[in-house]
C-alpha positions in Angstrom: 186.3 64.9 60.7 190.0 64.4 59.4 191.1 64.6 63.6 188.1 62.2 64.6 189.1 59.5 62.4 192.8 59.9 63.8 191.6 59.7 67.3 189.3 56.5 66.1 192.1 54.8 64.4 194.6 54.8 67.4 191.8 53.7 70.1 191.4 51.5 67.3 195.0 50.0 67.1 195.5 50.4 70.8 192.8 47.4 71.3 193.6 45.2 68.8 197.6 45.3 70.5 195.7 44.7 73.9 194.8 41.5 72.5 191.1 41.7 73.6 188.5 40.3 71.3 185.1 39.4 70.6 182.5 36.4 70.0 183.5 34.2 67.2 181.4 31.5 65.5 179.9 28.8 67.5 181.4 25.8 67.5 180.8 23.4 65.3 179.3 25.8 62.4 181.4 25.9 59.1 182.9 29.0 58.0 182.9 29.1 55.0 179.0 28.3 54.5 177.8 31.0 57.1 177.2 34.9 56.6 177.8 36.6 59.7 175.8 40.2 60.0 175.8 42.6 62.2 173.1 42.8 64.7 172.6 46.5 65.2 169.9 46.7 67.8 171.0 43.6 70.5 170.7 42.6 73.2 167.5 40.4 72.8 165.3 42.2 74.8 163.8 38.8 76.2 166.3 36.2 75.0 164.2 33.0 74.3 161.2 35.3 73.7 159.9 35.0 69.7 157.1 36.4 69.9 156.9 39.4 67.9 153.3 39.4 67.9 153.5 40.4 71.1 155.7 44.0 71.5 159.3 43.8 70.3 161.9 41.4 70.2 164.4 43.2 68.5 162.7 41.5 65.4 166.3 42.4 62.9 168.1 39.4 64.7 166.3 37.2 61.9 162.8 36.6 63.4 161.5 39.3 60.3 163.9 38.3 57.8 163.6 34.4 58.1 160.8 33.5 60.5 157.8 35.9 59.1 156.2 36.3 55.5 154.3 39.5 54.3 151.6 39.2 52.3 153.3 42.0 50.4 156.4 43.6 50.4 158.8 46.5 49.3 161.3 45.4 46.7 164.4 45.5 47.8 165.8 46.0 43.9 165.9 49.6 44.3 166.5 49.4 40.1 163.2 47.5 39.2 161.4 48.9 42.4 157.6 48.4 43.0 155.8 45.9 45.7 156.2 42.1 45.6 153.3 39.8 46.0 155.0 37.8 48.7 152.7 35.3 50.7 149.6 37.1 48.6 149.0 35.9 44.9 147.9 39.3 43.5 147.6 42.9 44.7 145.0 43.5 46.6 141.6 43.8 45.6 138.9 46.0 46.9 135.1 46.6 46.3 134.4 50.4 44.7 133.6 51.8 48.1 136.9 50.3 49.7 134.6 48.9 52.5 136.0 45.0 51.2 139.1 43.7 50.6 140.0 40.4 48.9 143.4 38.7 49.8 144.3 35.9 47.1 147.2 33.6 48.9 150.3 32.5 47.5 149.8 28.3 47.1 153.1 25.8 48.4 154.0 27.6 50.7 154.5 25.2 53.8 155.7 26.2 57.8 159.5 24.8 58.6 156.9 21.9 60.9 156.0 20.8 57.2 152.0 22.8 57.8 150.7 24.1 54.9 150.3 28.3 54.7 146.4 28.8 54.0 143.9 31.4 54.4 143.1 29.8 58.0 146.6 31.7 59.2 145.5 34.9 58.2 141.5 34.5 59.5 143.3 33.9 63.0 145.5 36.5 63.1 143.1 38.8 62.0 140.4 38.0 64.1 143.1 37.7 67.2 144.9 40.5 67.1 141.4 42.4 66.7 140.2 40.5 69.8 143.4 40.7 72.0 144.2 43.8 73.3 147.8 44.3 73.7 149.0 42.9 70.5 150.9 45.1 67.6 148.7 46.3 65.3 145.4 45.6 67.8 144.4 49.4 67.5 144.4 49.5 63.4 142.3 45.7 63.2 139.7 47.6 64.8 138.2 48.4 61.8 137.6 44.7 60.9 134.0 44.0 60.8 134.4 41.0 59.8 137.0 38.1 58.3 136.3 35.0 56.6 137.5 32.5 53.8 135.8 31.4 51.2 138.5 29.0 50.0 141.6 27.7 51.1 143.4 30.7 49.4 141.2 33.7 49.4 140.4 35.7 52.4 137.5 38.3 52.8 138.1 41.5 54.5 135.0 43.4 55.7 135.7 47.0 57.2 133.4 49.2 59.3 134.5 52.0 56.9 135.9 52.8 53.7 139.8 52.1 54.1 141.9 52.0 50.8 144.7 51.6 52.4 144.0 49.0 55.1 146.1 46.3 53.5 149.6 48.4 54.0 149.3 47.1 57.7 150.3 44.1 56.1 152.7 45.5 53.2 156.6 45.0 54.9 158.6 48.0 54.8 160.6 47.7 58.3 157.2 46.2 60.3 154.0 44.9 59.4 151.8 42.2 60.6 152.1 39.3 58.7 150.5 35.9 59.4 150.6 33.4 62.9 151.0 30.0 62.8 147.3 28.7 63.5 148.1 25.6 64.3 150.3 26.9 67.5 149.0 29.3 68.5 145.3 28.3 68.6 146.3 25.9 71.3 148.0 28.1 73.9 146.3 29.8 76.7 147.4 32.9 76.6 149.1 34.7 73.4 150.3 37.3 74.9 152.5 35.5 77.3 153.6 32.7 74.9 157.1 32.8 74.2 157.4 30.9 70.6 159.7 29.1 71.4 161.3 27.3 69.3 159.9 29.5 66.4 158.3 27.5 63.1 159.4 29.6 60.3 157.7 30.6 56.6 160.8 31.9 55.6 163.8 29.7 54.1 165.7 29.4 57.2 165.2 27.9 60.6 166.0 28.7 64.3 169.2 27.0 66.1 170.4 28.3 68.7 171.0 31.7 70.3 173.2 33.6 72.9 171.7 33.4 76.5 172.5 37.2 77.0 170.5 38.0 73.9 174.1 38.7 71.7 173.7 36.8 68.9 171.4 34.2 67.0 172.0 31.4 64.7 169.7 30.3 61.8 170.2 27.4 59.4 168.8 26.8 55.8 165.6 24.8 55.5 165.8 21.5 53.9 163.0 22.3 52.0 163.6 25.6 51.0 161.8 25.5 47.7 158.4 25.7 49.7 158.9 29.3 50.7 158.3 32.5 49.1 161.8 33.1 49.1 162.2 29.6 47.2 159.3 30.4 44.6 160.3 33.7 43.4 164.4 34.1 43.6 166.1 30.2 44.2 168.1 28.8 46.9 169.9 31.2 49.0 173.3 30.6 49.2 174.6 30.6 53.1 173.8 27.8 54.9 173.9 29.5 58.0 173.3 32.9 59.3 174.5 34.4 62.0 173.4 38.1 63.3 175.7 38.9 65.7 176.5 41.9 68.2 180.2 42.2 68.5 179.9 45.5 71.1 181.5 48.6 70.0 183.0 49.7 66.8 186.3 48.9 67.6 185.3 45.7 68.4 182.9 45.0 65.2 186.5 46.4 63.0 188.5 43.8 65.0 186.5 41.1 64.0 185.7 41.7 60.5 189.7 41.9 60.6 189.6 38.3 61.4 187.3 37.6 59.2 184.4 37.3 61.5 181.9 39.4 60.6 180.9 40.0 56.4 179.2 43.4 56.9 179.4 46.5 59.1 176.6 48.8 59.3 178.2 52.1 61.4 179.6 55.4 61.4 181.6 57.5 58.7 184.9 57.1 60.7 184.2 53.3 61.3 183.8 53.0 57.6 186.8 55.0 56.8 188.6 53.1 58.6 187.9 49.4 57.8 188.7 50.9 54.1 192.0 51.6 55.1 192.9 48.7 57.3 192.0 45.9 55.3 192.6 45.2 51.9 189.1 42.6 51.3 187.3 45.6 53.0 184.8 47.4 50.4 182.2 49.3 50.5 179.3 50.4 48.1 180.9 52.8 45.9 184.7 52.2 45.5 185.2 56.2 45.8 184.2 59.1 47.8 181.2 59.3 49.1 182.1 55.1 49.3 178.1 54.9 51.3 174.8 54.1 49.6 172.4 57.1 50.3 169.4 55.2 49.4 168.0 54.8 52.3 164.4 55.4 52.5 164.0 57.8 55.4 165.0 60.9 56.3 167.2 63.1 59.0 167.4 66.3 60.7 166.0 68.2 63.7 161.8 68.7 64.8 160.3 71.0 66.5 157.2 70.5 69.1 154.6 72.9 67.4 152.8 73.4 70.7 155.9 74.6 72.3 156.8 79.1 72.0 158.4 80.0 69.7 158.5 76.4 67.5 154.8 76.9 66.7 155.8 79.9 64.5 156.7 79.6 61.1 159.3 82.4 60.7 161.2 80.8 63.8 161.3 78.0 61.9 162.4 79.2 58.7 165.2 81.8 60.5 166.8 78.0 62.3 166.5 76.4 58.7 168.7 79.8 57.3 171.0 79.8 59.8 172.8 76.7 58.5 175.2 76.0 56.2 174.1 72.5 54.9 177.4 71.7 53.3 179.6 72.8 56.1 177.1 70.6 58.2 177.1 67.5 56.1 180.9 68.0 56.1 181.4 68.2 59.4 179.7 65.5 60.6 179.9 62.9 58.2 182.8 64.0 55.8 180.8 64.8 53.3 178.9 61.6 52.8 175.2 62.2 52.9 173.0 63.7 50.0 170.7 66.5 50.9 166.7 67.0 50.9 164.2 69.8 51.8 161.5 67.3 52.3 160.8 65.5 55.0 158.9 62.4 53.1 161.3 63.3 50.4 163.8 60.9 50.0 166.9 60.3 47.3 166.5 57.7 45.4 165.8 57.1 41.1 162.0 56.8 41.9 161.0 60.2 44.0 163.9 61.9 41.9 161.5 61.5 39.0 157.8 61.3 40.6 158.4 64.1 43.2 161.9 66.6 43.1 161.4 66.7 39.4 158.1 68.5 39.4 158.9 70.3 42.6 162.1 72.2 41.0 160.2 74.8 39.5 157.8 75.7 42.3 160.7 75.3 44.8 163.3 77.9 42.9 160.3 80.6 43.0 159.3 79.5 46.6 159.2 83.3 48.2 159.6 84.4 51.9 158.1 87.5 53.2 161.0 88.8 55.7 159.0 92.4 56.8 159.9 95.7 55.5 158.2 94.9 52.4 161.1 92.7 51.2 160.9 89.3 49.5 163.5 86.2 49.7 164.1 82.7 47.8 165.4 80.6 49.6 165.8 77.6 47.4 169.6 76.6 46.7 169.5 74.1 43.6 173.7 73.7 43.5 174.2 73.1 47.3 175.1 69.3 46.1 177.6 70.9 43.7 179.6 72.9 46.3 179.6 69.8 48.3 181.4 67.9 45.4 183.7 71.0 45.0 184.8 70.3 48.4 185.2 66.2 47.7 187.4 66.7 45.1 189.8 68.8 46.9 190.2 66.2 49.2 189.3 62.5 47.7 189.3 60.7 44.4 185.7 61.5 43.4 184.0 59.9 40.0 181.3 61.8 39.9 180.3 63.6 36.9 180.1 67.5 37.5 178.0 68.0 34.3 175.5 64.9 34.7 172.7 66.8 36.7 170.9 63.3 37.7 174.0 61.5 39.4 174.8 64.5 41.0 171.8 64.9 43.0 171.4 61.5 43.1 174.5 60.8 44.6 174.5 64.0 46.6 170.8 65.0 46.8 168.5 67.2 45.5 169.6 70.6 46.9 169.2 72.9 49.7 168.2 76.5 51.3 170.8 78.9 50.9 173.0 79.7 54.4 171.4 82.8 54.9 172.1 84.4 58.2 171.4 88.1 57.4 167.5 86.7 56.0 167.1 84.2 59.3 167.9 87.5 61.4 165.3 89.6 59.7 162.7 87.3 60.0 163.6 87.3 63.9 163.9 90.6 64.2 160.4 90.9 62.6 158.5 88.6 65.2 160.3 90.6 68.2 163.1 89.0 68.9 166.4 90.9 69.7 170.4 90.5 69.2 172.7 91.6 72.0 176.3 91.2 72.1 175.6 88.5 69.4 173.3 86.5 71.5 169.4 86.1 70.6 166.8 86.9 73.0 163.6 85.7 72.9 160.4 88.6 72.9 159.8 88.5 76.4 163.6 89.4 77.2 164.7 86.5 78.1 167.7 84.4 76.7 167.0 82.0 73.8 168.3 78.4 74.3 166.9 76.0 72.7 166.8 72.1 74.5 167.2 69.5 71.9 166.0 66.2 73.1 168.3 62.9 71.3 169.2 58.9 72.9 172.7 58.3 74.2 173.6 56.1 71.3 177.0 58.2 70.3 177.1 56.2 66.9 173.6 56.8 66.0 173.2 58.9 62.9 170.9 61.2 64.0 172.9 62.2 67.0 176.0 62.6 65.3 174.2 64.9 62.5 172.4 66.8 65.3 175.5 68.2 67.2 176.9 69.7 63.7 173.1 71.4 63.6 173.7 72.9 67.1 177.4 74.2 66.2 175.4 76.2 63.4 173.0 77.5 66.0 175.7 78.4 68.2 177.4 80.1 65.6 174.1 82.2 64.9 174.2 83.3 68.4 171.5 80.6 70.3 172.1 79.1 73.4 172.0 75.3 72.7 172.0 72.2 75.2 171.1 68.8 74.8 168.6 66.8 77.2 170.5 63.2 76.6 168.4 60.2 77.9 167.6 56.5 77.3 163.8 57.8 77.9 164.0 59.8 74.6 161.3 58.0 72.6 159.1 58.8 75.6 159.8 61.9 76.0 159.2 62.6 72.7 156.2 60.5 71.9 154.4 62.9 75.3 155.8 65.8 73.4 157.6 66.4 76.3 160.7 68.2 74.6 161.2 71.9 72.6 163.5 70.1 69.6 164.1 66.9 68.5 167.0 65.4 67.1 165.2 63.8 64.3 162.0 64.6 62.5 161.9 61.0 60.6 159.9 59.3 63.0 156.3 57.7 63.0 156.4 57.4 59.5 156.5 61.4 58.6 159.4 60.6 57.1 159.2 57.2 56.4 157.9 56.4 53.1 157.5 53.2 51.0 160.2 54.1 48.9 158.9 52.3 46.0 155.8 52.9 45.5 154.5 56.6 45.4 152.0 56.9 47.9 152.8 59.1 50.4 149.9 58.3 52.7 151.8 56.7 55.4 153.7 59.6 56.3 150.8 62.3 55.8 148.5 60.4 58.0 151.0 60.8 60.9 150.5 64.7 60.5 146.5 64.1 60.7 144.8 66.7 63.4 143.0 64.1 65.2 146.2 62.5 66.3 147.1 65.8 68.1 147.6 65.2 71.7 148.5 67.8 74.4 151.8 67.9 75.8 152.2 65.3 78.4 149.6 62.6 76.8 151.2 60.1 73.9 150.8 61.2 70.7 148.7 58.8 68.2 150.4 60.5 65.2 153.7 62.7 64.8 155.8 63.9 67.7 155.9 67.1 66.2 152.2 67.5 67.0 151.3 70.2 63.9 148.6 69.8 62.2 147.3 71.7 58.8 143.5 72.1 57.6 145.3 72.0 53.8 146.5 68.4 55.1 143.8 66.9 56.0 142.1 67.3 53.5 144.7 65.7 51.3 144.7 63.0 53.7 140.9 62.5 53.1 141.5 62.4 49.7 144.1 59.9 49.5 141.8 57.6 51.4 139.6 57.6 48.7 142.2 57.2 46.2 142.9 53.9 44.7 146.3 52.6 45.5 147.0 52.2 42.0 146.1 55.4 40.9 149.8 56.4 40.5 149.0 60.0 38.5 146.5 61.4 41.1 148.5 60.0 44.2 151.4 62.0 42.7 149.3 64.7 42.3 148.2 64.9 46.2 151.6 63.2 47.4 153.2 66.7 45.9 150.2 69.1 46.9 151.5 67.9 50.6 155.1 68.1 50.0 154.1 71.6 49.5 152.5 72.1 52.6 155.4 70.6 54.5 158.0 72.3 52.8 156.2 75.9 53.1 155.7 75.5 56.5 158.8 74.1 57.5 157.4 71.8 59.9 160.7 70.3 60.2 164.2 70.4 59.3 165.3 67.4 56.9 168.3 68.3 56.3 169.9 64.5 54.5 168.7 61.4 53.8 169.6 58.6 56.0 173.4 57.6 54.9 173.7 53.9 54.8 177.7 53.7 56.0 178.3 49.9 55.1 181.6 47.9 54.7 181.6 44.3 53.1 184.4 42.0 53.5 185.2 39.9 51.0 187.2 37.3 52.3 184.4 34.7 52.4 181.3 36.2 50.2 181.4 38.4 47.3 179.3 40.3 45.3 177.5 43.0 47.7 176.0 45.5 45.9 177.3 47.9 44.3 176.5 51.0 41.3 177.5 48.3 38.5 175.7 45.5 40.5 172.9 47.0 41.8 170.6 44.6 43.0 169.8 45.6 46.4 170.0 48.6 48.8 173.3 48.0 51.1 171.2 48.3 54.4 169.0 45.3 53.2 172.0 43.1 54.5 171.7 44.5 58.0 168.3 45.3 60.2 165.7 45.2 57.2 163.6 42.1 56.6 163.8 41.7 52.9 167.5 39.5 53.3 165.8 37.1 52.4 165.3 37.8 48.9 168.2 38.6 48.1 170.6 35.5 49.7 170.7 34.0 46.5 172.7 37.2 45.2 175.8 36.8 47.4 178.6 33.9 46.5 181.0 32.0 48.0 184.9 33.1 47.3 185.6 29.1 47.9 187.8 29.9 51.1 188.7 27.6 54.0 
């Protein structure tokens, strides 16, 4: 890691003497009144193109955080957590059966044209993404049976079947459908085509311009501001413009935050590193090792295709898991900076700590393995997080308190199987698979390498994290190659593919974060998702499936979404499942590796001022709630 960030410093210095740089401000836009983020996933796929109804539009250039509303949303106060009633008045309120579902709507809250929000929005969209094939979310408003309202305010939900979960499709975590603008769209022929252009907003800022080439896009503050949701709840936001733009490559993102052009970087541990050490208005979350905010609510590390020899056997899969040393890993990869977790939906974070790793410690230290031969193994590892910080100290300035169980795991996760090579070979060696020469073969004779399928992205996470996994399995003796494409998501969704980079996707290991229902990601597991190799999946990638899952799934359907006890109760009875089975690998939780200048805004987040998760300031649409946070240092 120590060499890499060498190498990265002196490409680093050799472009900033070549004199090359990158977009600044448009002209004409203050400084000084204007946050300028990062926009991770440009180009605009269809610059001009709003339409996010419609398929994607790389919506994290401000069209989710500014333009749309939920009805609900995930709070991004990590601290107070739960779900805010955003455009919706009140939580949502079904009938005993969950067959009806009544929306109460937020009132004054007006479109940037100056049209009032009302219950006529959501009737439309509703009833038009049910009738318009091609549309997000067309397949899950399939169960409308019918949508009316009453009032002004209130809408009526009527399913064709008991759904107690049907209003998370419009609960924001990263994606949701939240309401169209009636009075636009009603009036165009075709809404699929429509480009929504100019976009009217709900949210407290409006459209201004953007980059032909689909680089970057400006938004200014509404006038009326106070008619939002963003307005209602939290006050004014503070920038009067934002800008979300794509400088190009790390180096180039460093060189302009360098010049004061850009506020926040979202990147790599070496591009973090590095901005620490250049600039002197450069911080990050924490002001010591591990510097990143590992609250992000989703989860990394490799999956296997369960309909593809030998993935679909459980020993396999337990043998790969053994094989690695998850510190040296972490190390490796990201110097250290990520915190650990055996569960896929498991995230690190103050809320799962206490509803799920807490009662899962005892049954995970007396989890058993049968490894043949009549012998018996635990694999749990509850101080991998402390050898981690063992490590840390050696080589940074590290606050962290050694003796305070909670911010160690916390801070460094919850633990870890133990690197157990000898116990991964037994259980091998006990489904017919041979060593030679320190290579593995397979029980037909033949070689073992194992294709893992991952995007070209070089500064994605989850490709970085995977080639420290492969060294491991190198080291254990397995053949290992990558299959690098832009078609990965295909690939993957078709099953086409033995092991995947990252398990996270679809939502298996994706969950709310802030509220404990676990649903989301179980329902991606469910068996009548399953698809063969070669058709898209409607559920996981992973394509395994579980009897013992299902029926929790069926459970939780019935299951009132505040219910909090018994959807811990079933949320933890599937954790169980998962983890037994090792249907995956999660091996961390998603590291958010963020650097905030503070030449022109201060107060970012941080452990003493922790209002927000760091990555809300980058791709997730709750910004705009937390705007009003940030202040102006007063310079020109």
């Amino acid at each position: 890691m120590k060499k890499l960030l060498f190498i990265f410093l002196l490409l680093f210095l050799l472009i900033v003497s070549s004199g090359s740089f990158a977009q600044g401000l448009p002209a004409g836009i203050p400084r000084d009144k204007t946050l300028i983020l990062p926009f991770l996933f440009a180009p605009l796929p269809v610059p001009g193109n709003w339409n996010l109804w419609a398929g994607w539009r790389a919506q994290n250039c401000g069209l989710h955080q500014f333009v749309t509303e939920p009805l609900w949303t995930i709070n991004p106060d990590v601290v107070k957590g739960g779900i805010i009633n955003a455009l919706a008045a009140a939580d949502p309120i079904y009938n005993s059966d969950f067959t009806k579902l009544v929306i109460k709507l937020r009132k004054g809250i007006y479109w940037s044209d100056g049209v009032e929000f009302t219950a006529d929005d959501l009737v439309y969209t509703i009833q038009t993404v049910k009738d318009t094939e091609g549309l997000d979310y067309h397949g899950a408003m399939q169960d409308v049976k019918r949508v009316y309202a009453p009032d002004k305010y209130t809408v009526v939900v009527e399913l064709n079947r008991p759904n107690s979960r049907f209003h998370t499709f419009f609960l924001e975590r990263w994606g949701a459908l939240r309401p169209m603008p009636k009075h636009i769209f009603s009036k165009v022929k075709d809404v699929l085509t429509y480009d929504f252009n100019p976009p009217v907003s709900l949210g407290p800022y409006v459209y201004v311009a953007h980059d032909p080439a689909g680089y970057w896009v400006l938004w200014k503050k509404r006038e009326d501001w106070k008619r939002t949701v963003t307005g209602q709840l939290f006050g004014e936001p503070k920038p009067e413009y934002v800008l979300f733009i794509n400088h190009g490559t790390p180096e180039k993102q460093n060189m302009a935050m360098l010049r004061h052009e850009l506020d926040a970087i979202q990147g790599t541990a070496e591009q973090m590193l590095t901005m620490l050490k250049m600039s002197n208005t450069t911080r990050s979350y924490r002001d010591t090792w591990p510097y990143i905010d590992p609250r992000d609510i989703s989860t990394r590390g490799p999956a296997f295709n369960h309909l593809v020899p030998p993935y679909n056997n459980k020993d396999v899969r337990w043998a790969l898991a053994l094989s690695i040393d998850v510190v040296e890993t972490i190390i490796s990869t990201y110097n250290g900076m990520a915190a650990m977790t055996p569960g896929l939906p498991l995230v690190v974070g103050k809320n799962f700590y206490d509803w799920y790793f807490k009662p899962l410690k005892p049954w995970l230290e007396n989890l058993t393995l049968d490894i043949g031969g009549g012998q018996k193994f635990k694999p749990w590892d509850s101080k991998a997080p402390w050898r981690l910080l063992e490590w840390a100290k050696k080589n940074y300035k590290v606050d962290i308190d050694p003796n305070n169980e909670e911010e160690v795991r916390l801070t460094l996760g919850y633990g870890w199987w133990k690197y157990a090579p000898d116990v991964a070979e037994k259980l091998l060696i006990k489904n017919g698979f041979k060593k030679i020469g320190g290579k593995w073969y397979l029980p037909d004779g033949k070689p073992w390498k194992i294709t893992i399928l991952r995007g070209p992205d070089p500064t994605d996470m989850a490709n970085i994290f995977i080639l420290g996994v492969a060294e491991q399995w190198k080291k254990f003796g397995i053949d290992v190659v990558f299959n690098v494409t832009t078609a990965a998501a295909t690939l993957a969704l078709n099953g086409q593919f033995e092991v995947l980079n990252t398990g996270h996707g679809g939502f298996a290991g994706e969950p709310w974060g802030l509220h404990p229902d676990l649903y989301l990601c179980f329902n991606a597991m469910n068996s009548k998702y399953v698809r063969p190799v070669g058709e898209p999946t409607l559920g996981w990638a992973g394509r395994w499936s579980d009897p013992r899952m299902d029926k929790i799934i069926a459970e939780l359907e019935r299951t009132r979404w505040t219910d909090f006890p018994k959807i811990k109760k079933l949320g933890l009875e599937g954790l169980k499942v998962e983890i037994e089975e090792m249907i995956s690998i999660p091996i961390i939780n998603c590291p958010i590796a963020i650097v905030f200048d503070e030449y022109y805004w201060t107060n970012w987040p941080s452990p003493k001022n922790d209002y927000a998760r760091c990555d809300n300031f980058t791709t997730w649409p709750q910004l705009k709630y937390i705007l009003h946070q940030i202040k102006p240092t007063g310079k020109k």
